[in-house]
C-alpha positions as CSV (number, residue, x, y, z in Angstrom):
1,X,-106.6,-71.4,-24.5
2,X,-108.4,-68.8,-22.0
3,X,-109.2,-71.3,-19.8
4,X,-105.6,-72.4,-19.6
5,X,-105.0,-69.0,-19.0
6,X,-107.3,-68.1,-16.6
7,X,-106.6,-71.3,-14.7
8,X,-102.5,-69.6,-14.6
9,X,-103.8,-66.6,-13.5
10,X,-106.3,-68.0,-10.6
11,X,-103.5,-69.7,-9.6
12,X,-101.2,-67.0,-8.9
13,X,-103.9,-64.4,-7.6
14,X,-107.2,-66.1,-6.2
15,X,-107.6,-63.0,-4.3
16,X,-108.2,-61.4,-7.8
17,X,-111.0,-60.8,-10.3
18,X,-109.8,-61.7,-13.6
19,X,-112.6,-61.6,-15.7
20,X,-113.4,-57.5,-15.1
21,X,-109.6,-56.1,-13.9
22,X,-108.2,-54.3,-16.7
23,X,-105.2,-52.3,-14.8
24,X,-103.7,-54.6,-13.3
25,X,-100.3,-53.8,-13.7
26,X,-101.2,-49.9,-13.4
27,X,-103.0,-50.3,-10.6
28,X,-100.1,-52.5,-8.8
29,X,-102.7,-55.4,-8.7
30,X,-99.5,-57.3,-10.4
31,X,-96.0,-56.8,-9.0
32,X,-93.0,-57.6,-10.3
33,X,-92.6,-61.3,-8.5
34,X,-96.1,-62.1,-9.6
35,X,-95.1,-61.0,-13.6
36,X,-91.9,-63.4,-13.5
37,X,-94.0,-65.7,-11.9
38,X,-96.2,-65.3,-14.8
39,X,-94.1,-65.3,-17.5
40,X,-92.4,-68.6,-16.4
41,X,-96.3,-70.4,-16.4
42,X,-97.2,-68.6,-19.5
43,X,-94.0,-69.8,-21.2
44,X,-94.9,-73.2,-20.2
45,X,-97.9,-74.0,-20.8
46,X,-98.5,-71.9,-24.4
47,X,-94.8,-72.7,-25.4
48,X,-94.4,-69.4,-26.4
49,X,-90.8,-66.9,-25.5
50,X,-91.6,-63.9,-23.9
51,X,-89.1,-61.6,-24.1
52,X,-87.8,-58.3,-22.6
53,X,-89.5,-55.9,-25.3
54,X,-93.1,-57.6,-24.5
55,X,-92.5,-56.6,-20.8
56,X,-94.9,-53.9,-21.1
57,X,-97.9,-52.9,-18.8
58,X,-100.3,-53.0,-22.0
59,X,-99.4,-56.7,-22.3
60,X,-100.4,-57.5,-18.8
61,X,-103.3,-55.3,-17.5
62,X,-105.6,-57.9,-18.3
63,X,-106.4,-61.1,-19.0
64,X,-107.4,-60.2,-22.4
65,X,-104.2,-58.5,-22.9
66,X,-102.6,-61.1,-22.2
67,X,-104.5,-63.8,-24.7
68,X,-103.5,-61.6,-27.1
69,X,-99.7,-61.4,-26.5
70,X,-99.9,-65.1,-26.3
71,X,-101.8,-65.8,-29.9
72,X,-99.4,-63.0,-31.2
73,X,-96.1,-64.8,-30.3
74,X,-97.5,-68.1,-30.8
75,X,-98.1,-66.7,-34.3
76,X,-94.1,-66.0,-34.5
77,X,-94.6,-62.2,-34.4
């Protein structure tokens, strides 16, 4: 699953270092076109709904975040 994720992520940002970035969306590393971007690949390829309420930086500023919302809603949480 990370590597699917990181593959998504890659993707969208090659300019970007993944791996170590952990304020992405605090430092504006992610903007908004880039989220929805994101949120349309994630919901893809992890069939998982994201919805409005998990629109929150802490669910985005990293990759790591991010593997988490995505076990979590996979989950049914």
């Amino acid at each position: 699953m990370n590597e699917q994720l990181m593959d998504i992520l890659i993707d969208l940002r090659p300019d970007v270092d993944f791996d170590t970035e952990d304020q992405l969306v605090t430092n504006g590393i992610l903007e908004s076109f880039d989220i929805v971007s994101l949120v349309a690949a994630l919901t893809e390829e992890f069939d998982i709904e994201i919805q409005a309420k998990d629109l929150l930086p802490e669910n985005f500023n990293s990759a790591a975040a991010m593997l988490r919302m995505i076990v979590r809603l996979q989950d049914g949480d």
